[in-house]
Jmol script that loads the backbone (N, CA, C; Angstrom):
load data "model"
ATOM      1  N   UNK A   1     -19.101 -67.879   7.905  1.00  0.00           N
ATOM      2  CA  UNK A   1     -19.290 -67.074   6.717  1.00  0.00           C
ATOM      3  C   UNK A   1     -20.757 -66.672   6.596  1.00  0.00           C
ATOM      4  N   UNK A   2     -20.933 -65.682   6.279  1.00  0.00           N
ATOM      5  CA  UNK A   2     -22.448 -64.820   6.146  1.00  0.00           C
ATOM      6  C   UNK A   2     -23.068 -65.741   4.647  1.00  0.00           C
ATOM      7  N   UNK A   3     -23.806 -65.674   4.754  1.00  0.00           N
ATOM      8  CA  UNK A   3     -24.723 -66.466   3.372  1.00  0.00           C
ATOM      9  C   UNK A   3     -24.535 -65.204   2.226  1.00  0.00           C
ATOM     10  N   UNK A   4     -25.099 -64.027   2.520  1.00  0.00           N
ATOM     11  CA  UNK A   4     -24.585 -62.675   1.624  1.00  0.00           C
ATOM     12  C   UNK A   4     -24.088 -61.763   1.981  1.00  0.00           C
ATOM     13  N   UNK A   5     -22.455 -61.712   2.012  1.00  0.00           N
ATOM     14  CA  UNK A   5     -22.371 -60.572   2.608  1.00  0.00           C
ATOM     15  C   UNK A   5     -21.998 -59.520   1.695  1.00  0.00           C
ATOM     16  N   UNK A   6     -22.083 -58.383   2.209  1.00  0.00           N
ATOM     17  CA  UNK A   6     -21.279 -57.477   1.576  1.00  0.00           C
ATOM     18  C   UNK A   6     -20.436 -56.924   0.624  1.00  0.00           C
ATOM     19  N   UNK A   7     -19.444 -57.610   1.996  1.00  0.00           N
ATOM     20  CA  UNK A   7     -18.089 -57.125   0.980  1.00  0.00           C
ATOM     21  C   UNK A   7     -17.012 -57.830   1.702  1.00  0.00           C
ATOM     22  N   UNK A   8     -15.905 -57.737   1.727  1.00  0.00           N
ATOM     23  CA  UNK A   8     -15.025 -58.668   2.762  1.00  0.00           C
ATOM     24  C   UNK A   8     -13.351 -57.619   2.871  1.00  0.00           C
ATOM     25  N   UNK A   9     -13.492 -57.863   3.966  1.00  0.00           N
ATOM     26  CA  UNK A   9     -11.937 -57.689   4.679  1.00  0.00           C
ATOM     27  C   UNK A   9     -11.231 -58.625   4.809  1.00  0.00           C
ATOM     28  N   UNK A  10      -9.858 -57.484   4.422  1.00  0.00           N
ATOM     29  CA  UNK A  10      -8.575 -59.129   4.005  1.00  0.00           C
ATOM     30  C   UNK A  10      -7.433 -57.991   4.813  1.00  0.00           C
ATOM     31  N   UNK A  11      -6.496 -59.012   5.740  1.00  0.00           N
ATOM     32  CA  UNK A  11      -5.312 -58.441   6.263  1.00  0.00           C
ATOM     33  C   UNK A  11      -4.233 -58.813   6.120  1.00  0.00           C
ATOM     34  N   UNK A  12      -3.321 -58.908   5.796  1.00  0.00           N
ATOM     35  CA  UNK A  12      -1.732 -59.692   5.356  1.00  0.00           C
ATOM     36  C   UNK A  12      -0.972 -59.037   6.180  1.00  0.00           C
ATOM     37  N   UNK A  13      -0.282 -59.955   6.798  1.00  0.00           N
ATOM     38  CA  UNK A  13       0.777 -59.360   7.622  1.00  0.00           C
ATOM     39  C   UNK A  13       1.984 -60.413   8.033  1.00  0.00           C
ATOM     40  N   UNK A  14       2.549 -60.188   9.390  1.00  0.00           N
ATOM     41  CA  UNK A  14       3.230 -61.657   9.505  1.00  0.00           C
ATOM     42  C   UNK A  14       2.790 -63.160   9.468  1.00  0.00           C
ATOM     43  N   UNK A  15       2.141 -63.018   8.894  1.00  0.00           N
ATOM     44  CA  UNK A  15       1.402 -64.692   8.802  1.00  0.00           C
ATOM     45  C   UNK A  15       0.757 -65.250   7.605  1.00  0.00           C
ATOM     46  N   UNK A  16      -0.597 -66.207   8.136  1.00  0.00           N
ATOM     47  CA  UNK A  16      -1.432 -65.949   6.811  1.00  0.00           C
ATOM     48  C   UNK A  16      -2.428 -64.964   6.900  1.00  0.00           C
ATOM     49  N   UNK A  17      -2.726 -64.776   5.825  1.00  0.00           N
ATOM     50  CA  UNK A  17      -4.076 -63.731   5.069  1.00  0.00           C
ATOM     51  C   UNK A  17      -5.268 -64.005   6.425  1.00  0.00           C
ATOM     52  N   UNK A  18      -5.808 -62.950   7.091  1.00  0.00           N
ATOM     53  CA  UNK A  18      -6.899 -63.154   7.415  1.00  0.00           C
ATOM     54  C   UNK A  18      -7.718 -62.882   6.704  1.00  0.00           C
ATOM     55  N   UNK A  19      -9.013 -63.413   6.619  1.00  0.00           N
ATOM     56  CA  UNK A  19     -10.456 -62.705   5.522  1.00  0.00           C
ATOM     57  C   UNK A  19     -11.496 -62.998   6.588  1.00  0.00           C
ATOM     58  N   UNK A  20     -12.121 -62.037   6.495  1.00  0.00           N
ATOM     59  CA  UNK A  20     -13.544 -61.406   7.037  1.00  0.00           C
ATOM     60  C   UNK A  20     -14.750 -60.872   6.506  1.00  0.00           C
ATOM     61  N   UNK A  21     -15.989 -61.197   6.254  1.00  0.00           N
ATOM     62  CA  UNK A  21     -17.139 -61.146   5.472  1.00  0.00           C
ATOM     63  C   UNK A  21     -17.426 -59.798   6.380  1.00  0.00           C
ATOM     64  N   UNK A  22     -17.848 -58.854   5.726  1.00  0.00           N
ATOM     65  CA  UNK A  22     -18.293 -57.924   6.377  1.00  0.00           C
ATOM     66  C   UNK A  22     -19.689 -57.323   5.452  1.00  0.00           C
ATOM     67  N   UNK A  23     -20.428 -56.463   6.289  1.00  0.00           N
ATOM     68  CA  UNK A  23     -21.633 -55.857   5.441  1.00  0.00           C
ATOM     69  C   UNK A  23     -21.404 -54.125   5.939  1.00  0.00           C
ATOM     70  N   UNK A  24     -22.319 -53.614   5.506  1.00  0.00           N
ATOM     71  CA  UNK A  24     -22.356 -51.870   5.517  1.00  0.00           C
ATOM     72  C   UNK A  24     -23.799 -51.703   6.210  1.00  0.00           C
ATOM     73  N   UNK A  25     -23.783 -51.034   7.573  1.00  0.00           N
ATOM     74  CA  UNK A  25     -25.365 -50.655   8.190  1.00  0.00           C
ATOM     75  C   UNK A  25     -25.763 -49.843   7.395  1.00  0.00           C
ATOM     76  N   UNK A  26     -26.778 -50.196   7.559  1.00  0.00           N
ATOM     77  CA  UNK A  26     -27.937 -49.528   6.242  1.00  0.00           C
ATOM     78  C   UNK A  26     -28.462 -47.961   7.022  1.00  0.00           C
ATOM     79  N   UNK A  27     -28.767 -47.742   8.391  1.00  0.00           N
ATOM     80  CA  UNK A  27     -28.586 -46.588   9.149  1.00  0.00           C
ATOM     81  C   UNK A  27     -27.165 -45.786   9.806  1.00  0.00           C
ATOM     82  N   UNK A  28     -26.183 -46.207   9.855  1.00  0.00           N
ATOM     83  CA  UNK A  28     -25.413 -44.906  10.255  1.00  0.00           C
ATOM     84  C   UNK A  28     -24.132 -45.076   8.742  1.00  0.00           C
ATOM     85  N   UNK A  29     -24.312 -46.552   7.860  1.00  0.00           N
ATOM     86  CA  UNK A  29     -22.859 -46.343   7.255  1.00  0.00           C
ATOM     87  C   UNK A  29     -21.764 -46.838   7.659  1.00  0.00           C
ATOM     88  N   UNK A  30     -21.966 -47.814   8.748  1.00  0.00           N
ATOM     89  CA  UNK A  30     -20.661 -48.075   9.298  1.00  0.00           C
ATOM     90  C   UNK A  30     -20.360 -49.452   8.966  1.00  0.00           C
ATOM     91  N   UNK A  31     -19.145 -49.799   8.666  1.00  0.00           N
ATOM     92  CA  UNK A  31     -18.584 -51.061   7.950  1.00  0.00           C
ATOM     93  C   UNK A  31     -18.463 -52.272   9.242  1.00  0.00           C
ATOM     94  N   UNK A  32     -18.984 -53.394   9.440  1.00  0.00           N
ATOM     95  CA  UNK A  32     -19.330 -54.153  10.384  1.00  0.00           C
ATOM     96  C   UNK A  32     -18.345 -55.535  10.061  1.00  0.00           C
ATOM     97  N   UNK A  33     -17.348 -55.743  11.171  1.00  0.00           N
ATOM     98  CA  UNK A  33     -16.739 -57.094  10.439  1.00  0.00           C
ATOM     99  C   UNK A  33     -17.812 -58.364  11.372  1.00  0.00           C
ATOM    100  N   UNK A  34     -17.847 -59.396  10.351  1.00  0.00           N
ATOM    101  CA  UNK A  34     -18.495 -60.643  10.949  1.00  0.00           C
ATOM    102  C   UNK A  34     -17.363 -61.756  11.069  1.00  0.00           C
ATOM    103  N   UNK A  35     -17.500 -62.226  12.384  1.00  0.00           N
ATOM    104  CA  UNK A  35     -16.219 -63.032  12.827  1.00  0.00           C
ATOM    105  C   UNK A  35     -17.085 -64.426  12.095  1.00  0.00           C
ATOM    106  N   UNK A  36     -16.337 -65.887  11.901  1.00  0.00           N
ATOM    107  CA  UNK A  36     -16.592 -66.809  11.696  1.00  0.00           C
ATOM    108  C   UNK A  36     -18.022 -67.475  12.870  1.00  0.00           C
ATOM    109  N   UNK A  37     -19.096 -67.971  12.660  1.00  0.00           N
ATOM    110  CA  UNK A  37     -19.969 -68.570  13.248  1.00  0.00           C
ATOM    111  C   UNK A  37     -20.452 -67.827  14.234  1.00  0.00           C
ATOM    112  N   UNK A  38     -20.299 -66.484  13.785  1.00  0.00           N
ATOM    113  CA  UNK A  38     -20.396 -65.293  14.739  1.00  0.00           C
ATOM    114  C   UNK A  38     -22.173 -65.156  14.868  1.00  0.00           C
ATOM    115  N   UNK A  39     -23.372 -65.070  16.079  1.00  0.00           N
ATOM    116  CA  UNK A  39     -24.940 -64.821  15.527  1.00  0.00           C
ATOM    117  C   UNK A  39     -25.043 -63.779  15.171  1.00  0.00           C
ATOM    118  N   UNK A  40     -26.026 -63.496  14.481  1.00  0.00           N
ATOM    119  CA  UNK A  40     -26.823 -62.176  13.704  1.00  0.00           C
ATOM    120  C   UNK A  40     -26.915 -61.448  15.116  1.00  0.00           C
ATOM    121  N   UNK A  41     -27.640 -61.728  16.157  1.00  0.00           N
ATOM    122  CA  UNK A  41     -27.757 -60.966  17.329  1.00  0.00           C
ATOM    123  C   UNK A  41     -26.229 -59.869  17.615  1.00  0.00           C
ATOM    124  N   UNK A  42     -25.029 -60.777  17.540  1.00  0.00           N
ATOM    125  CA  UNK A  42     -23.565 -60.284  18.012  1.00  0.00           C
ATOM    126  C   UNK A  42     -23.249 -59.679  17.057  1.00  0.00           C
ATOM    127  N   UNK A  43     -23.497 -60.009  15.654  1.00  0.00           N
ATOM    128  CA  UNK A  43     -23.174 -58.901  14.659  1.00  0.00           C
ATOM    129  C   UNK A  43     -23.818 -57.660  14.608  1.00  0.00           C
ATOM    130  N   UNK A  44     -24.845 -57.222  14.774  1.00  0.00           N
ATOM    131  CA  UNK A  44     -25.433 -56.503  14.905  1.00  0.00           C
ATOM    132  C   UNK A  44     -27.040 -56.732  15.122  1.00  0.00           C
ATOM    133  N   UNK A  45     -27.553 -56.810  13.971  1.00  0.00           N
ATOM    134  CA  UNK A  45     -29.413 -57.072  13.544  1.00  0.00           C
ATOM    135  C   UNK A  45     -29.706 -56.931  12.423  1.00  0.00           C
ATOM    136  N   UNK A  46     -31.186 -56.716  12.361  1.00  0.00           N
ATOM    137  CA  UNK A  46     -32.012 -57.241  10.860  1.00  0.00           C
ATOM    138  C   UNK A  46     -32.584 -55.700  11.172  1.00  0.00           C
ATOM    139  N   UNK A  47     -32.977 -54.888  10.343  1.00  0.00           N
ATOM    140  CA  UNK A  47     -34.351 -53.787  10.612  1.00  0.00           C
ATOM    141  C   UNK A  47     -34.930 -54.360   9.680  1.00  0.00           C
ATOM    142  N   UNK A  48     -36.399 -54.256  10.308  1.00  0.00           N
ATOM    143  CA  UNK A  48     -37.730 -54.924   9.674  1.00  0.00           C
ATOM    144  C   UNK A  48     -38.819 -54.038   8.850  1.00  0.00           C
ATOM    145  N   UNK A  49     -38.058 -52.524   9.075  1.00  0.00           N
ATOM    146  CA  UNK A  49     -38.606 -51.765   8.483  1.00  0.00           C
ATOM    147  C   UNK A  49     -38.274 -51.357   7.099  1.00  0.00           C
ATOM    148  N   UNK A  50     -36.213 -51.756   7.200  1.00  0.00           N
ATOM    149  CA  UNK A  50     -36.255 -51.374   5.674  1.00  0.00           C
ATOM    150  C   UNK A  50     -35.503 -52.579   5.061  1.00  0.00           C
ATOM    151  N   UNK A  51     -35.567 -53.484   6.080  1.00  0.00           N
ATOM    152  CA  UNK A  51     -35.231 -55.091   5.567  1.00  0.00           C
ATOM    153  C   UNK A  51     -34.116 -54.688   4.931  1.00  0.00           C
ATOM    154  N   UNK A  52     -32.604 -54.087   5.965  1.00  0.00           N
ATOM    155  CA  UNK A  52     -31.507 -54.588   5.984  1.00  0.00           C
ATOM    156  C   UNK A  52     -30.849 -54.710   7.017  1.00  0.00           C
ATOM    157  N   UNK A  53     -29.240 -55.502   6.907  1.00  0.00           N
ATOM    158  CA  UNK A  53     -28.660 -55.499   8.119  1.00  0.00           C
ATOM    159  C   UNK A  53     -28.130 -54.252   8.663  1.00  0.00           C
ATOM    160  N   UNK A  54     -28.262 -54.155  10.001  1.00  0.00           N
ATOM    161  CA  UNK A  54     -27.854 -53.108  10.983  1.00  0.00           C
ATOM    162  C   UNK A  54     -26.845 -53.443  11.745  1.00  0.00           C
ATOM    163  N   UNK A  55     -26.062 -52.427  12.339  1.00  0.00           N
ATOM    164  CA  UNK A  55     -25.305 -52.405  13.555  1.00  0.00           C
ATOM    165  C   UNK A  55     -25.208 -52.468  14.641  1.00  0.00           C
ATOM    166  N   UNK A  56     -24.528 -53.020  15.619  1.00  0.00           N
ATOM    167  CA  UNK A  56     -25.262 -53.045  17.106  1.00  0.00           C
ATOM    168  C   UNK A  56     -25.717 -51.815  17.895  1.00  0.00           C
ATOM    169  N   UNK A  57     -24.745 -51.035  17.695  1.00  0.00           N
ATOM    170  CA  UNK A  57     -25.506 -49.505  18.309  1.00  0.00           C
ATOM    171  C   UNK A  57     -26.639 -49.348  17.170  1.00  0.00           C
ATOM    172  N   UNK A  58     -26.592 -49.570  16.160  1.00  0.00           N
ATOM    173  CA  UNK A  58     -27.808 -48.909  15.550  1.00  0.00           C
ATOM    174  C   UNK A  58     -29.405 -49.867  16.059  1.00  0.00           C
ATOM    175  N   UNK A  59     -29.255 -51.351  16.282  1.00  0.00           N
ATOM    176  CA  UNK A  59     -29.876 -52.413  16.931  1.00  0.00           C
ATOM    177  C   UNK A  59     -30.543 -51.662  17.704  1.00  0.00           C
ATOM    178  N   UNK A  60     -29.371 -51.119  18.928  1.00  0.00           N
ATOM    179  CA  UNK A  60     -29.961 -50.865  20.191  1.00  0.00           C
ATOM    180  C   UNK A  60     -30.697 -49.627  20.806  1.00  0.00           C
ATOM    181  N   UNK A  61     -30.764 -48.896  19.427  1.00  0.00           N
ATOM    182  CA  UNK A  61     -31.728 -47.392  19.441  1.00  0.00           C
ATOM    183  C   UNK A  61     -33.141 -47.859  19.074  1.00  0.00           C
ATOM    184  N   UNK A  62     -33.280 -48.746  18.378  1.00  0.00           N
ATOM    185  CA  UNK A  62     -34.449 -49.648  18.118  1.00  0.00           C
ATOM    186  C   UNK A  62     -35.871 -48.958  17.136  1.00  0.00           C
ATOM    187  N   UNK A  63     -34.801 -47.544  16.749  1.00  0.00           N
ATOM    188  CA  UNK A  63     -35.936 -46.663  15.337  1.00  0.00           C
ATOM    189  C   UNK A  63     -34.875 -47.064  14.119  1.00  0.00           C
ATOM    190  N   UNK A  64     -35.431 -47.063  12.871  1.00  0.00           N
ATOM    191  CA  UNK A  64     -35.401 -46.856  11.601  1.00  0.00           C
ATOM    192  C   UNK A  64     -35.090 -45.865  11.045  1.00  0.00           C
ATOM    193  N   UNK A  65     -34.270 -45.244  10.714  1.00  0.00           N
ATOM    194  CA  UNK A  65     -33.473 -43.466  10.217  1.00  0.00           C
ATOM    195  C   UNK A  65     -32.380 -43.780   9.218  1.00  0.00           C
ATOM    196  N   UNK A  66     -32.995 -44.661   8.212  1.00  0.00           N
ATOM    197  CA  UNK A  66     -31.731 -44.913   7.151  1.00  0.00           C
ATOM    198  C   UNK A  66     -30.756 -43.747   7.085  1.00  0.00           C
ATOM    199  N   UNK A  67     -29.710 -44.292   6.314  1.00  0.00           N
ATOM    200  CA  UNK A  67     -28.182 -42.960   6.230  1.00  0.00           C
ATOM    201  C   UNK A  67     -29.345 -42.412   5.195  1.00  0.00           C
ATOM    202  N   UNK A  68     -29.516 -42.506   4.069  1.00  0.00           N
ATOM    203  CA  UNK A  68     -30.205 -41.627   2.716  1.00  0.00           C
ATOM    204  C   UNK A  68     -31.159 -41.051   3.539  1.00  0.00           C
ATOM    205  N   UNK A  69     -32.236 -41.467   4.205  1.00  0.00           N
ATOM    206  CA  UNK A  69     -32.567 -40.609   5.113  1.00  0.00           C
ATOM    207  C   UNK A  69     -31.887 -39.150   5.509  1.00  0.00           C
ATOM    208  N   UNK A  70     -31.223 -39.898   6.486  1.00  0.00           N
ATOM    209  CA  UNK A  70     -30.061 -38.768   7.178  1.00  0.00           C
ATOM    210  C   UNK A  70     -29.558 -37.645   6.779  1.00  0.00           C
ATOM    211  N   UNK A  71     -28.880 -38.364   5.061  1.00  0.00           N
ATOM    212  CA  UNK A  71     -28.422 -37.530   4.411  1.00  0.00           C
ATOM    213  C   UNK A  71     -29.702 -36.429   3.650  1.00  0.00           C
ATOM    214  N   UNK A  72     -30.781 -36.691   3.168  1.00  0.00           N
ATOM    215  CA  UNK A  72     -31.674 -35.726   2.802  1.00  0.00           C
ATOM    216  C   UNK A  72     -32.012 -34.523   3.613  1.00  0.00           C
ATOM    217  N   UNK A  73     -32.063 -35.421   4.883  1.00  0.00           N
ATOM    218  CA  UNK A  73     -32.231 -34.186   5.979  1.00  0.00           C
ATOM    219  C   UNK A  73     -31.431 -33.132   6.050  1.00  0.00           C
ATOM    220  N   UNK A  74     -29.865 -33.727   6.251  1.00  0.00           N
ATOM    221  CA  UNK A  74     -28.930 -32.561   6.111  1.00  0.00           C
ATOM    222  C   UNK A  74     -29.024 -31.515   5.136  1.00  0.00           C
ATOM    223  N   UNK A  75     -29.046 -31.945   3.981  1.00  0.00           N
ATOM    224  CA  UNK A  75     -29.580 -31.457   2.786  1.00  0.00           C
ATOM    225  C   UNK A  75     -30.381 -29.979   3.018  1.00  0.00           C
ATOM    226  N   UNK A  76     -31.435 -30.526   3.342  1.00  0.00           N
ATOM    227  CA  UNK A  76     -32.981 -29.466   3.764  1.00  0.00           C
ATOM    228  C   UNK A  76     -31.911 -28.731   4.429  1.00  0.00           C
ATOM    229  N   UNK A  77     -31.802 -29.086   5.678  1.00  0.00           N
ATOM    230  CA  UNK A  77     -31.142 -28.165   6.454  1.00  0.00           C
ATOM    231  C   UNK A  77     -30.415 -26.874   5.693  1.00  0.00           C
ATOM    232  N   UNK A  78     -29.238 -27.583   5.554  1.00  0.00           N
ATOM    233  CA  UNK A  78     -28.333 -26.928   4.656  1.00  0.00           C
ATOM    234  C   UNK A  78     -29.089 -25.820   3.433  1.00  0.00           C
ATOM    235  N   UNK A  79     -29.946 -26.251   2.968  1.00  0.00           N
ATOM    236  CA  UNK A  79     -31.048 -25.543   1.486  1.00  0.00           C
ATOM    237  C   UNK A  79     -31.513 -24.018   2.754  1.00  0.00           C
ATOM    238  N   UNK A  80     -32.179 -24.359   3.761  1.00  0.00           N
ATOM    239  CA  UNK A  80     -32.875 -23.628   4.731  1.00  0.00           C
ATOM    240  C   UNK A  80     -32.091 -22.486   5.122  1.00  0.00           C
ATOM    241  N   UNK A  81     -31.033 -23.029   5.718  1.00  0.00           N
ATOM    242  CA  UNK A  81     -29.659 -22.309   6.373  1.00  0.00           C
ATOM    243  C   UNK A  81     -29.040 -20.856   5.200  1.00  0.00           C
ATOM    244  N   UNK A  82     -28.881 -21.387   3.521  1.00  0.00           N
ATOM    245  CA  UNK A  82     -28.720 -20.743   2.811  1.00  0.00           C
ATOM    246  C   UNK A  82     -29.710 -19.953   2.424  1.00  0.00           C
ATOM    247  N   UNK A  83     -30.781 -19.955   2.226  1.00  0.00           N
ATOM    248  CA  UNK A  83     -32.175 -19.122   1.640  1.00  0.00           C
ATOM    249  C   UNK A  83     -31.990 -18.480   3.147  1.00  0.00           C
ATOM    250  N   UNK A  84     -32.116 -18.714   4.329  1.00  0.00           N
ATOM    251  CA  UNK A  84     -32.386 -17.640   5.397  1.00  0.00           C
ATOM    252  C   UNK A  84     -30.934 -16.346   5.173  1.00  0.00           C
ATOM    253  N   UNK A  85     -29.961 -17.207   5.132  1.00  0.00           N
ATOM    254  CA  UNK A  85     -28.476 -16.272   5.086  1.00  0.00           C
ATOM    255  C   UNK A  85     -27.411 -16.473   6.841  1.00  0.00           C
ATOM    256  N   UNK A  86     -27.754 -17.856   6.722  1.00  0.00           N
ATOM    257  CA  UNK A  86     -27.186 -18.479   8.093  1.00  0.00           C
ATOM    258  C   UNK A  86     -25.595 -18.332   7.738  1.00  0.00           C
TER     259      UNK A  86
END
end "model"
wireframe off; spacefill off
backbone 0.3
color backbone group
């Protein structure tokens, strides 16, 4: 079990209930399940830049580009695209 996680995934099916602690990468948005006694390394990572947990592909690009980031950018874009008449 994660010390803080997230949020958690639950599955019911033929059996019992599975539950899964999961968190949200703070750069792409993507919902990360954490298996039991699973390391921080295998779950993904830490970014030290905006001191949250990350994803393993996001780990292994090894820059900082939060989603709100991301999303502002699009934004501009999009603002740019319309004032030109794209």
């Amino acid at each position: 079990m994660m010390r803080n996680p997230g949020g958690c995934a639950l599955w019911e099916g033929g059996g019992a209930p599975i539950e899964r602690d999961t968190f949200t990468c703070s750069h792409c948005n993507s919902i990360v399940i954490v298996t039991p006694k699973q390391s921080p390394a295998e779950a993904g990572g830490f970014c030290r830049m905006c001191m949250k947990p990350i994803c393993g592909p996001c780990a292994d690009e090894g820059c900082c580009v939060p989603f709100e980031k991301r999303l502002e950018e699009d934004e501009r874009r999009y603002r740019l695209r319309q004032a030109v008449g794209v």
